[in-house]
Biopython code that builds the backbone (N, CA, C, O; Angstrom):
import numpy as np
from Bio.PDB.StructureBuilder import StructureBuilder

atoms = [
    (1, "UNK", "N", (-6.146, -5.745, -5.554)),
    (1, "UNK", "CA", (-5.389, -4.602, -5.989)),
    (1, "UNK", "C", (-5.844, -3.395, -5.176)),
    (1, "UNK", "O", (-7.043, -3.118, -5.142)),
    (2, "UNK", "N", (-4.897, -2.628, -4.486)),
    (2, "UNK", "CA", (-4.817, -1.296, -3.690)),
    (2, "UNK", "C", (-4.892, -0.333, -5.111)),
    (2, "UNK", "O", (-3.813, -0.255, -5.697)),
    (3, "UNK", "N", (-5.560, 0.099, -5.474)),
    (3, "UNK", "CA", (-5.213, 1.266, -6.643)),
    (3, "UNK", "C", (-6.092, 2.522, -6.400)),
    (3, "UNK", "O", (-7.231, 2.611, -5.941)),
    (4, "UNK", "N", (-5.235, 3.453, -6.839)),
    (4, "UNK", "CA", (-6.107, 5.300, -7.381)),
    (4, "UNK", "C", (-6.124, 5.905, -5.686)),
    (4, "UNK", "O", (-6.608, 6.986, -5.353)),
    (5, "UNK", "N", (-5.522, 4.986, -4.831)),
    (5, "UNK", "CA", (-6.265, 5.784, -3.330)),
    (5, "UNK", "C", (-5.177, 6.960, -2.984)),
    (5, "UNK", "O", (-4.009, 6.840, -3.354)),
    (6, "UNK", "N", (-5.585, 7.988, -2.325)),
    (6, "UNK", "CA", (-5.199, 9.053, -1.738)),
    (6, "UNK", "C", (-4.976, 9.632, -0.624)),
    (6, "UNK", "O", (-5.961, 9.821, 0.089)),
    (7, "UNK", "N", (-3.777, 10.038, -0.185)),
    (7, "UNK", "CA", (-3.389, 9.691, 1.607)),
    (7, "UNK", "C", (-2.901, 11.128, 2.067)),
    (7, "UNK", "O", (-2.023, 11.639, 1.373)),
    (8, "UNK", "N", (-3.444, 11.942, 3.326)),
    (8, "UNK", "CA", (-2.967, 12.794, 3.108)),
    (8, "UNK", "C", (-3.221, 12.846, 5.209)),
    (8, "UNK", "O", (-4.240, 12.671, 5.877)),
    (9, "UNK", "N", (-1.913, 13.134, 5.592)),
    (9, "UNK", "CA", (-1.377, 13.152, 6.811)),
    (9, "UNK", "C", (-0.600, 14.987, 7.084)),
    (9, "UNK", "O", (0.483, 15.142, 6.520)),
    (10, "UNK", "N", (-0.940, 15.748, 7.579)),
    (10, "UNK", "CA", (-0.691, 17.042, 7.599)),
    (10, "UNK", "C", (0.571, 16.606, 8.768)),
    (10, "UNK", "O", (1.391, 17.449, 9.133)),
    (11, "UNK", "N", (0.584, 15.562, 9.144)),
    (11, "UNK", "CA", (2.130, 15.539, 10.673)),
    (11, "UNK", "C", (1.056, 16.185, 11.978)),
    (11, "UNK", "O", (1.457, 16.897, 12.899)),
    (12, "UNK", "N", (0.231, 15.922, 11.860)),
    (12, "UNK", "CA", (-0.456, 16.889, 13.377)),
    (12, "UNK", "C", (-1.252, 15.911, 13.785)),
    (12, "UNK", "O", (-2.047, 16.083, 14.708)),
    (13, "UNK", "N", (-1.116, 14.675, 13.085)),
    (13, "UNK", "CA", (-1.532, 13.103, 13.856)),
    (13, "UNK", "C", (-0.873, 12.636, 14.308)),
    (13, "UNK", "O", (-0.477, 11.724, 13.582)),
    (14, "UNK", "N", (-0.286, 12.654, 15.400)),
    (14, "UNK", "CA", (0.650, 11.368, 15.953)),
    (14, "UNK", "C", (-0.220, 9.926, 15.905)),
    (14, "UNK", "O", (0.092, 8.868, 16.450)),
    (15, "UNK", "N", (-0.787, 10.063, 15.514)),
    (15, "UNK", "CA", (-1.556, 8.660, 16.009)),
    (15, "UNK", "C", (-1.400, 7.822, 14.302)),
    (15, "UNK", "O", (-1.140, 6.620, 14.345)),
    (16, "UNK", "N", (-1.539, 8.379, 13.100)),
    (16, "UNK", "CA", (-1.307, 7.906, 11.866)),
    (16, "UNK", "C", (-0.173, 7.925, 11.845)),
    (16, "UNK", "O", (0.445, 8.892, 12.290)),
    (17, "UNK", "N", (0.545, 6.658, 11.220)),
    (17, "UNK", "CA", (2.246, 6.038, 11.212)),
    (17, "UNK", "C", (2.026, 6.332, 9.339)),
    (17, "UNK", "O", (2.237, 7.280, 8.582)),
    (18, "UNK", "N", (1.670, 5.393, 9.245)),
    (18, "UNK", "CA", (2.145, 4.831, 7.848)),
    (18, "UNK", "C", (1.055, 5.142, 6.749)),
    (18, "UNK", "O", (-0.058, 5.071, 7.270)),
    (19, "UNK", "N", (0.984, 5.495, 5.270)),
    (19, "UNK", "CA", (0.499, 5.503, 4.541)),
    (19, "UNK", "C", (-0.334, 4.870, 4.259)),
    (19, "UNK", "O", (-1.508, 5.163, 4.482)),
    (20, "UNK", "N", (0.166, 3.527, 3.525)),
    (20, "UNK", "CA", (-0.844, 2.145, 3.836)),
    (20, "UNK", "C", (-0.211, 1.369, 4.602)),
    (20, "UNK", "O", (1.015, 1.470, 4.629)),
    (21, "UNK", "N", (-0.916, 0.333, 5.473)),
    (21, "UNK", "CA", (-0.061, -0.712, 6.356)),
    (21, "UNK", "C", (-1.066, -1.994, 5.694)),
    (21, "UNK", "O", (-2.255, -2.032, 5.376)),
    (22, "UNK", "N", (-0.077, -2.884, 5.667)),
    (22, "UNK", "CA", (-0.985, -4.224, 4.965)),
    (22, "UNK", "C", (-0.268, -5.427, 6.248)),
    (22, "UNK", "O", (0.902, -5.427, 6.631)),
    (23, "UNK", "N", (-1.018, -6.066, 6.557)),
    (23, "UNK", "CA", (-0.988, -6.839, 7.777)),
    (23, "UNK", "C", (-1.652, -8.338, 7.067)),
    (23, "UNK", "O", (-2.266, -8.497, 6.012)),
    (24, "UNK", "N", (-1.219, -9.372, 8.183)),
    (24, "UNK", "CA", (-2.082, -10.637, 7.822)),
    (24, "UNK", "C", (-2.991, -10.671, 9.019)),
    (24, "UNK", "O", (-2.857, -10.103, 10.103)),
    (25, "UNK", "N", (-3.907, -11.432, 8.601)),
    (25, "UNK", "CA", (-5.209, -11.871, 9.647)),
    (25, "UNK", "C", (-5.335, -13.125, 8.871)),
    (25, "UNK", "O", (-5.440, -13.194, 7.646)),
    (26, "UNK", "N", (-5.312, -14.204, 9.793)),
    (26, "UNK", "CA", (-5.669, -15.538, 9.989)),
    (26, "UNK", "C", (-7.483, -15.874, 10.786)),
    (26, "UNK", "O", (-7.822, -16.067, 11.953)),
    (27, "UNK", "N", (-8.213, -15.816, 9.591)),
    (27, "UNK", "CA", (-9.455, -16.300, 10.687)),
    (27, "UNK", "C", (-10.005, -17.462, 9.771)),
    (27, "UNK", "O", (-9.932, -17.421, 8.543)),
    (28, "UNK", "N", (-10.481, -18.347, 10.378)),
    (28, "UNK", "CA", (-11.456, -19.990, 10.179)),
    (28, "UNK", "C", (-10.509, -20.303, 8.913)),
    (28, "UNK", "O", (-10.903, -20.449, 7.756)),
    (29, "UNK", "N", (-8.879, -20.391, 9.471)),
    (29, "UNK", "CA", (-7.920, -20.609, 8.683)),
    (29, "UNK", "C", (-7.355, -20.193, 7.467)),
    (29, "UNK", "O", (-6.377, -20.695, 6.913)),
    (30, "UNK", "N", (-8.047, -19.223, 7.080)),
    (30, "UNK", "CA", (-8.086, -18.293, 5.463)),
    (30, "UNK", "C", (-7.040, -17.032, 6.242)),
    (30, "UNK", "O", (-7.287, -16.283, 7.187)),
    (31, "UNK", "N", (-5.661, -17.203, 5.295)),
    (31, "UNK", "CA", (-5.370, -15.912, 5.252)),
    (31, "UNK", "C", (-5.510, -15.040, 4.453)),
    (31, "UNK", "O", (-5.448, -15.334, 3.260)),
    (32, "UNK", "N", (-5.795, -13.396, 4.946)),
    (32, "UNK", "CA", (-5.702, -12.747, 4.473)),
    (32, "UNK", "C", (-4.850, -11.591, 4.843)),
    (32, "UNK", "O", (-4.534, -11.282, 5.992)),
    (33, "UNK", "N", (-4.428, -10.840, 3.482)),
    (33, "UNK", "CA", (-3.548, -9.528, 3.640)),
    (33, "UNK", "C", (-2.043, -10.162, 2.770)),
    (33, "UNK", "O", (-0.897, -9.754, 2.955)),
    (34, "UNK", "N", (-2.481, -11.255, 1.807)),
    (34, "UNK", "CA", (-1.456, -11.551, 0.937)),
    (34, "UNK", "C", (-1.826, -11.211, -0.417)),
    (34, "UNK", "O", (-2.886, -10.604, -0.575)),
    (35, "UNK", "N", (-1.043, -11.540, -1.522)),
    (35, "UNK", "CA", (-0.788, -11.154, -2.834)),
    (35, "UNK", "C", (-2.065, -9.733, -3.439)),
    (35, "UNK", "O", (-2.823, -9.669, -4.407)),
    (36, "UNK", "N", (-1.803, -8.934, -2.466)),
    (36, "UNK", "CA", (-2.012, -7.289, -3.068)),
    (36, "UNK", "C", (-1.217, -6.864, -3.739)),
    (36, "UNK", "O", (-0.114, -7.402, -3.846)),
    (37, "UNK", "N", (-1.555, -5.784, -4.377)),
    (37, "UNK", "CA", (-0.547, -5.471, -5.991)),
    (37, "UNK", "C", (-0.916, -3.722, -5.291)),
    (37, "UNK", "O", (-2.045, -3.313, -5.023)),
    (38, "UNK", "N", (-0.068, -3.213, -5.183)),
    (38, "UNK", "CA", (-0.849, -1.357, -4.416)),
    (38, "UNK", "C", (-0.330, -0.522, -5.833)),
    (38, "UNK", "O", (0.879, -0.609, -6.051)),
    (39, "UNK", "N", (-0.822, -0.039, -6.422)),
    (39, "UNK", "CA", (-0.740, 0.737, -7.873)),
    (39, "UNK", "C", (-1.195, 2.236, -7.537)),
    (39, "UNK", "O", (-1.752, 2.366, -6.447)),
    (40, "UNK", "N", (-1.063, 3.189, -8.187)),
    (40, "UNK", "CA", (-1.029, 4.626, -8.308)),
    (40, "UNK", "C", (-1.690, 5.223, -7.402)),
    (40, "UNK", "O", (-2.521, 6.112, -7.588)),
    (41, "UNK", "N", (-1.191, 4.544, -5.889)),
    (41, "UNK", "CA", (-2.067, 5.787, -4.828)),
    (41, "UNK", "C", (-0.958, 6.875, -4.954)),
    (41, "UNK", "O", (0.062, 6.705, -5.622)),
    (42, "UNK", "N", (-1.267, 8.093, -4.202)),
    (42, "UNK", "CA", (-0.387, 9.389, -3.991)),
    (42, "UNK", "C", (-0.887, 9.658, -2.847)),
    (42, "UNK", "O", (-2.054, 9.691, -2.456)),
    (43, "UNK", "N", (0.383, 9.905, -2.189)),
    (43, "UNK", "CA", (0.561, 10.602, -0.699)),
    (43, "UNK", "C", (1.330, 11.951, -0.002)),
    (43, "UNK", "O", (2.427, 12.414, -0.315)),
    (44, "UNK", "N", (0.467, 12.388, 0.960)),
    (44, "UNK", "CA", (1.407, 13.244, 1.593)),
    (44, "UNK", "C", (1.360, 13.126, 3.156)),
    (44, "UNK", "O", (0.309, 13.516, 3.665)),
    (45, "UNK", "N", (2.039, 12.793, 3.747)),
    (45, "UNK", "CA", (2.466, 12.350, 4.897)),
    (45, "UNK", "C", (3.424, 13.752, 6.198)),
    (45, "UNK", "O", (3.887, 13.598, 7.328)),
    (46, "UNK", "N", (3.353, 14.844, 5.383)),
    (46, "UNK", "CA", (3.730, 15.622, 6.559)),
    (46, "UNK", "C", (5.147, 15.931, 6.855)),
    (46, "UNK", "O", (5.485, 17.032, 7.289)),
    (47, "UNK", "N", (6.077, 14.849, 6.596)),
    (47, "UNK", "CA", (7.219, 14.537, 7.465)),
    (47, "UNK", "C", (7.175, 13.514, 8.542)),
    (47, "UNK", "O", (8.119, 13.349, 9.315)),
    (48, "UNK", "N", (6.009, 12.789, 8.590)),
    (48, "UNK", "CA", (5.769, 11.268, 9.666)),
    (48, "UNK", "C", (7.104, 10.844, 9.753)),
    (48, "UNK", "O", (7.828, 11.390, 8.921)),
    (49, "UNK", "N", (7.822, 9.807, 10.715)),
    (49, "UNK", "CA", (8.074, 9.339, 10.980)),
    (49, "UNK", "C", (7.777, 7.675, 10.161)),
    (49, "UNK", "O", (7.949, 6.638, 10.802)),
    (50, "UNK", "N", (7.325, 7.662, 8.704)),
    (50, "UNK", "CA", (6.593, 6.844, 8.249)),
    (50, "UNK", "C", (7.474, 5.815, 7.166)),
    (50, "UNK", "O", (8.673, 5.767, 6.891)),
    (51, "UNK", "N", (6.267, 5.010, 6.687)),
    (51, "UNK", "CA", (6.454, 4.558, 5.000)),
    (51, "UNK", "C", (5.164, 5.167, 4.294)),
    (51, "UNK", "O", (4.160, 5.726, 4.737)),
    (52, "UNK", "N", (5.619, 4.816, 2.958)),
    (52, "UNK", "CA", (4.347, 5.523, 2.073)),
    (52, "UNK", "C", (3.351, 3.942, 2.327)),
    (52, "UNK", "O", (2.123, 3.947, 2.407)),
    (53, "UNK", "N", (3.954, 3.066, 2.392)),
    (53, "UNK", "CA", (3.756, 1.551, 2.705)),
    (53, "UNK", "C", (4.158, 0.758, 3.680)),
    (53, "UNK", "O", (5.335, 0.431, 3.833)),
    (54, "UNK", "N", (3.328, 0.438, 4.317)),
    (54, "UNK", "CA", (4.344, -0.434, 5.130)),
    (54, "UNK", "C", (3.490, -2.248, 5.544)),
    (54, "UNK", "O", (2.504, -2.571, 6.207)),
    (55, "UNK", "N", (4.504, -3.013, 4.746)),
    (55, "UNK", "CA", (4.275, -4.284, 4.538)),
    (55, "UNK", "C", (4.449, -5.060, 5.712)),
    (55, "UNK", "O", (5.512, -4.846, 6.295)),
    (56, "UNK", "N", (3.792, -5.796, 6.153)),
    (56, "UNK", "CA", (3.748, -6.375, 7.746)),
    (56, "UNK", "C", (4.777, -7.943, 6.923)),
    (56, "UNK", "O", (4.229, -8.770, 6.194)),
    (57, "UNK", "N", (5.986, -7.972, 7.230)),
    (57, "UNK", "CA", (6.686, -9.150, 6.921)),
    (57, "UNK", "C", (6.309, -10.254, 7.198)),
    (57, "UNK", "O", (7.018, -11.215, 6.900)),
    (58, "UNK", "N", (5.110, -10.426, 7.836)),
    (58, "UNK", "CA", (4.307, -11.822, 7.937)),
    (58, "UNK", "C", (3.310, -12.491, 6.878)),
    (58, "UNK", "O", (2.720, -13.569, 6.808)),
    (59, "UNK", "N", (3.417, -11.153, 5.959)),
    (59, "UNK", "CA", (2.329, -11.155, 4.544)),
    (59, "UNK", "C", (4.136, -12.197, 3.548)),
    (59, "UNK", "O", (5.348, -12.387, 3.643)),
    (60, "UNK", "N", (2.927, -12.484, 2.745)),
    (60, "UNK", "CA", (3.460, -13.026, 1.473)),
    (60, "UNK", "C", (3.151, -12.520, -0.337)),
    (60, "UNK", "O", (1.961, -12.442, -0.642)),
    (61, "UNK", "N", (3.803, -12.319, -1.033)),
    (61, "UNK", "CA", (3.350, -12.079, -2.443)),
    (61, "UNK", "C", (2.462, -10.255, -2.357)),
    (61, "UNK", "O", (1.365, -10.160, -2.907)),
    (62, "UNK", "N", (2.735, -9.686, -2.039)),
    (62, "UNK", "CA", (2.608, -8.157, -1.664)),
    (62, "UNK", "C", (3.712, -7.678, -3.126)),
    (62, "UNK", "O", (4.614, -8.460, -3.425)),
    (63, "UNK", "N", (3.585, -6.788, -3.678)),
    (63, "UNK", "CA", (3.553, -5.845, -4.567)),
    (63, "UNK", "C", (3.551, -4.478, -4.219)),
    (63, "UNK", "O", (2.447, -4.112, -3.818)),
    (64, "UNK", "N", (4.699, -3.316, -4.242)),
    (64, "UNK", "CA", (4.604, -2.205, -4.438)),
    (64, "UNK", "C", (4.911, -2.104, -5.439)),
    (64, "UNK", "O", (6.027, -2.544, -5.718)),
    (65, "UNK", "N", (3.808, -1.259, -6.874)),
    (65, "UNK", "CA", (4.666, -0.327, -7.834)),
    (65, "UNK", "C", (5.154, 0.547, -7.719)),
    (65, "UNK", "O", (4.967, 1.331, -6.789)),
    (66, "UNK", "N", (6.050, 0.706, -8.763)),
    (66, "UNK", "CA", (6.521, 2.168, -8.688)),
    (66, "UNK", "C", (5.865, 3.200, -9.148)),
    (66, "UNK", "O", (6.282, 4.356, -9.084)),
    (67, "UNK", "N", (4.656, 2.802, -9.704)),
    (67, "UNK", "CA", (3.941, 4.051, -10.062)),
    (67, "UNK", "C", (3.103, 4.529, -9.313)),
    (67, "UNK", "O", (2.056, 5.017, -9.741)),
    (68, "UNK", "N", (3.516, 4.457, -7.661)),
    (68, "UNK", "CA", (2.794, 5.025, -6.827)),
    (68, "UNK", "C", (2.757, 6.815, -6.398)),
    (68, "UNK", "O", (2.578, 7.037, -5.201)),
    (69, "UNK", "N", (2.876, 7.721, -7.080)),
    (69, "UNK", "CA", (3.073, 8.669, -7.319)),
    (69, "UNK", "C", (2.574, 10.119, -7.412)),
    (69, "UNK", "O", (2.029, 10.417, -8.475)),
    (70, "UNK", "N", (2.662, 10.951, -6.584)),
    (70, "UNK", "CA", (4.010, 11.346, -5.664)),
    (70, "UNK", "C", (3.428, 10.793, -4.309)),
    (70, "UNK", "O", (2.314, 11.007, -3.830)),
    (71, "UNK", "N", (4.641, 9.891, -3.724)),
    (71, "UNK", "CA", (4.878, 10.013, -2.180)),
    (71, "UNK", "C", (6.139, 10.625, -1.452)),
    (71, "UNK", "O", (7.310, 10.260, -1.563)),
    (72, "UNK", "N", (5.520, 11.835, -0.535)),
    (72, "UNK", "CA", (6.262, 12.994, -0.078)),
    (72, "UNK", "C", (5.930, 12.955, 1.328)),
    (72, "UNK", "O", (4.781, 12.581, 1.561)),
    (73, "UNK", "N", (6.612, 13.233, 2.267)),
    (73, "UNK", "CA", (7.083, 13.321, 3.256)),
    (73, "UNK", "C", (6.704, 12.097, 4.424)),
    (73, "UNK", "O", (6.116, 12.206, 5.499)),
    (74, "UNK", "N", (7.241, 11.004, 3.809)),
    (74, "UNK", "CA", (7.415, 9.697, 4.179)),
    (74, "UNK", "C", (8.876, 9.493, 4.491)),
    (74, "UNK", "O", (9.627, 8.945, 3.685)),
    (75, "UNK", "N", (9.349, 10.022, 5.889)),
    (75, "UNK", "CA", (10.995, 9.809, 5.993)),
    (75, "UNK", "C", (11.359, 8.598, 5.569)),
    (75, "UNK", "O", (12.298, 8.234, 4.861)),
    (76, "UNK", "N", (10.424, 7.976, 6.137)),
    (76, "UNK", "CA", (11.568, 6.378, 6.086)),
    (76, "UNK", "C", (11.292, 5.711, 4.381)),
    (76, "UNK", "O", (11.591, 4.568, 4.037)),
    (77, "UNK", "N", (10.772, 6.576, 3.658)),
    (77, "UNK", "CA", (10.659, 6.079, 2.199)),
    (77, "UNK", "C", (9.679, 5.420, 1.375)),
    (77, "UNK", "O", (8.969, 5.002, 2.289)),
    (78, "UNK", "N", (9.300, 5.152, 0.672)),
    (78, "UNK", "CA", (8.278, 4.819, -0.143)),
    (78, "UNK", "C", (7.579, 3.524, 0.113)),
    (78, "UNK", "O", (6.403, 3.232, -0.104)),
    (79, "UNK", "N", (8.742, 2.665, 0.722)),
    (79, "UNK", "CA", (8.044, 1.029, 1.191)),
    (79, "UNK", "C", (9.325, 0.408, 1.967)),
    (79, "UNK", "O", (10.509, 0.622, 1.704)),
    (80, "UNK", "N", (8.845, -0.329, 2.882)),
    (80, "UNK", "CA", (9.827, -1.396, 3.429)),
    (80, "UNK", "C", (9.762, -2.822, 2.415)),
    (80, "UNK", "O", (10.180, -3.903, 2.830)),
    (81, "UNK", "N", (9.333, -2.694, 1.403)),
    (81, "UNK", "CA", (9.823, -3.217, 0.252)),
    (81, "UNK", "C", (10.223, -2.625, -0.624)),
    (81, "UNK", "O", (10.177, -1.398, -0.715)),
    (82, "UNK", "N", (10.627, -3.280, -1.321)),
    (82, "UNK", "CA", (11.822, -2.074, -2.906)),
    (82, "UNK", "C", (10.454, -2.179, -4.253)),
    (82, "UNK", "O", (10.166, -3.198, -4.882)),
    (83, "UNK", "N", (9.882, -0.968, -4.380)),
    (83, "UNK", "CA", (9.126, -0.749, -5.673)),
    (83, "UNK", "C", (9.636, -1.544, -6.978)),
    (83, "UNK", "O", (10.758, -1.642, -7.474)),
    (84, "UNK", "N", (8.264, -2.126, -7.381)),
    (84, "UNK", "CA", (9.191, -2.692, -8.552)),
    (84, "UNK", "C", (8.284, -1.885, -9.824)),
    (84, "UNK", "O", (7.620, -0.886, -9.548)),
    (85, "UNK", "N", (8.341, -2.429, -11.205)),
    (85, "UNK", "CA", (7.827, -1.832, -12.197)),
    (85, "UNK", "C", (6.861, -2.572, -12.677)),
    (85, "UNK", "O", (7.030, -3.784, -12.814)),
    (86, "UNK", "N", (5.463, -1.844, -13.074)),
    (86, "UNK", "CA", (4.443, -2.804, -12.978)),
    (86, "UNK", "C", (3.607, -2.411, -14.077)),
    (86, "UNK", "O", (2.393, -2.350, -13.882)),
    (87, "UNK", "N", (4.150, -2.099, -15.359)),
    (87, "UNK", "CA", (3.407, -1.926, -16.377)),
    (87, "UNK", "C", (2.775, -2.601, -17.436)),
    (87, "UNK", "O", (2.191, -2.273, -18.468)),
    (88, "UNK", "N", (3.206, -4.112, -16.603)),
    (88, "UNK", "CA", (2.188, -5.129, -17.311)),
    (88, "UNK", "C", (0.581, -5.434, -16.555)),
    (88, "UNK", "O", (-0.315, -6.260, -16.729)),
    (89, "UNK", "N", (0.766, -4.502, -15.826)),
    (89, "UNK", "CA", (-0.569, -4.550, -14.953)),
    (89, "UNK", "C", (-1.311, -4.076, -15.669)),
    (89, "UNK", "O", (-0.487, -3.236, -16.032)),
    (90, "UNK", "N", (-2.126, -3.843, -16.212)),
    (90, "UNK", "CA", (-3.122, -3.064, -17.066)),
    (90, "UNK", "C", (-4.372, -3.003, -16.586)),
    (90, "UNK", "O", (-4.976, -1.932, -16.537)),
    (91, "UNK", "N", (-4.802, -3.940, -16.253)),
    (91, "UNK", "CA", (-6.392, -4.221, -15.511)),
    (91, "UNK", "C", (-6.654, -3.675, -14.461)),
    (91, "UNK", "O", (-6.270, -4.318, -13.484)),
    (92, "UNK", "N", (-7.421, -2.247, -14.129)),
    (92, "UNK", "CA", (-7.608, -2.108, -13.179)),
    (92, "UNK", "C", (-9.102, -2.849, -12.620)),
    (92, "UNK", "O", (-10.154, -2.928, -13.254)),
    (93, "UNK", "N", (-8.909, -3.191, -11.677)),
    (93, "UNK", "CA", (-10.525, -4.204, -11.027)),
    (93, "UNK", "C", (-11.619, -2.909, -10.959)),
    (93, "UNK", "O", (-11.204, -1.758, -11.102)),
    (94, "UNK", "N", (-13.080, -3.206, -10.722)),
    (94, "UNK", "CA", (-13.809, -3.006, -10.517)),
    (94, "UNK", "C", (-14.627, -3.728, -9.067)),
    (94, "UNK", "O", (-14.748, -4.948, -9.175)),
    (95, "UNK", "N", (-15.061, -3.266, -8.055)),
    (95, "UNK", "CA", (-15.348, -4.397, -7.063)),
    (95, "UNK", "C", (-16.290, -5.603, -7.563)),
    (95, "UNK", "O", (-15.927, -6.765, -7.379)),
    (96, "UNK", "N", (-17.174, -5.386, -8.025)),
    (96, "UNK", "CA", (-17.489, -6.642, -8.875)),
    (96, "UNK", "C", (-16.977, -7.800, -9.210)),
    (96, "UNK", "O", (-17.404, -8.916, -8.915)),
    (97, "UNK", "N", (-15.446, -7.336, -10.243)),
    (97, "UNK", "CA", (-13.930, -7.968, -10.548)),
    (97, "UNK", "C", (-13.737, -8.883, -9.902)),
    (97, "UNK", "O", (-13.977, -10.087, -9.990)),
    (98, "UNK", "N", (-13.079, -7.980, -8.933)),
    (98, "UNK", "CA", (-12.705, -8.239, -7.314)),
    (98, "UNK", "C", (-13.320, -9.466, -6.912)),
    (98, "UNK", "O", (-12.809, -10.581, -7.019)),
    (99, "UNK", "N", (-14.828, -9.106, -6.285)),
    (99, "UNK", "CA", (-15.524, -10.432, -5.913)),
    (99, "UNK", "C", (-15.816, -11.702, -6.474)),
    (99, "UNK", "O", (-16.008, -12.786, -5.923)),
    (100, "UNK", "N", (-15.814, -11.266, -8.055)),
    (100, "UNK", "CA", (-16.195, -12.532, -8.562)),
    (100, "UNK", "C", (-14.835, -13.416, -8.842)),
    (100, "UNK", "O", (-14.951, -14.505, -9.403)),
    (101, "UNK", "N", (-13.392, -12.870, -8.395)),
    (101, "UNK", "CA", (-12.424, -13.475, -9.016)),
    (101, "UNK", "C", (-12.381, -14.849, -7.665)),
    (101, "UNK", "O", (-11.573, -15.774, -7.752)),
]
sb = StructureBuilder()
sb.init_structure("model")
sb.init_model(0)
sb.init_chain("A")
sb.init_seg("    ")
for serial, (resi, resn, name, xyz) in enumerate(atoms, 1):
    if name == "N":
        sb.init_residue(resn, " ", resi, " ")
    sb.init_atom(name, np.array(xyz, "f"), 0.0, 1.0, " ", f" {name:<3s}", serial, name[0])
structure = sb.get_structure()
């Protein structure tokens, strides 16, 4: 789970695209950069040329909520996936969580 993080792009980076970018990596055959759930980050992006998200279509089982909130000046929109509603999520992890799951 991506959750609580905070993104803030003033537009005077050309070099930062996207809000979050989630990608796959294949190493000693384990993929990773699949079934993330991204929950209540907030962004401001400037006016980028961006997403608030942007999902590398080679990933699988990826999750945007919609309670990612506020993402502002992300032209190209909140995700190159469609936000869904995620209020059966309740659990936020702890890294601990995380590792031991």
């Amino acid at each position: 789970m991506i959750y609580g993080n905070s993104v803030e792009n003033s537009g005077l980076n050309a070099f930062l695209k996207d809000g979050i970018q989630v990608h796959q990596k294949i190493e000693a055959g384990i993929a990773y950069g699949n079934h993330n759930v991204l929950r209540k980050n907030t962004m401001s992006l400037g006016g980028t040329a961006a997403y608030g998200f942007d999902i590398q279509s080679s990933t699988w089982g990826n999750t945007v909520c919609s309670d990612n909130t506020p993402i502002t000046g992300a032209t190209l929109g909140i995700s190159n996936l469609g936000p869904v509603a995620c209020a059966a999520l309740t659990r936020v992890p702890s890294c601990p969580a995380v590792l031991n799951n």
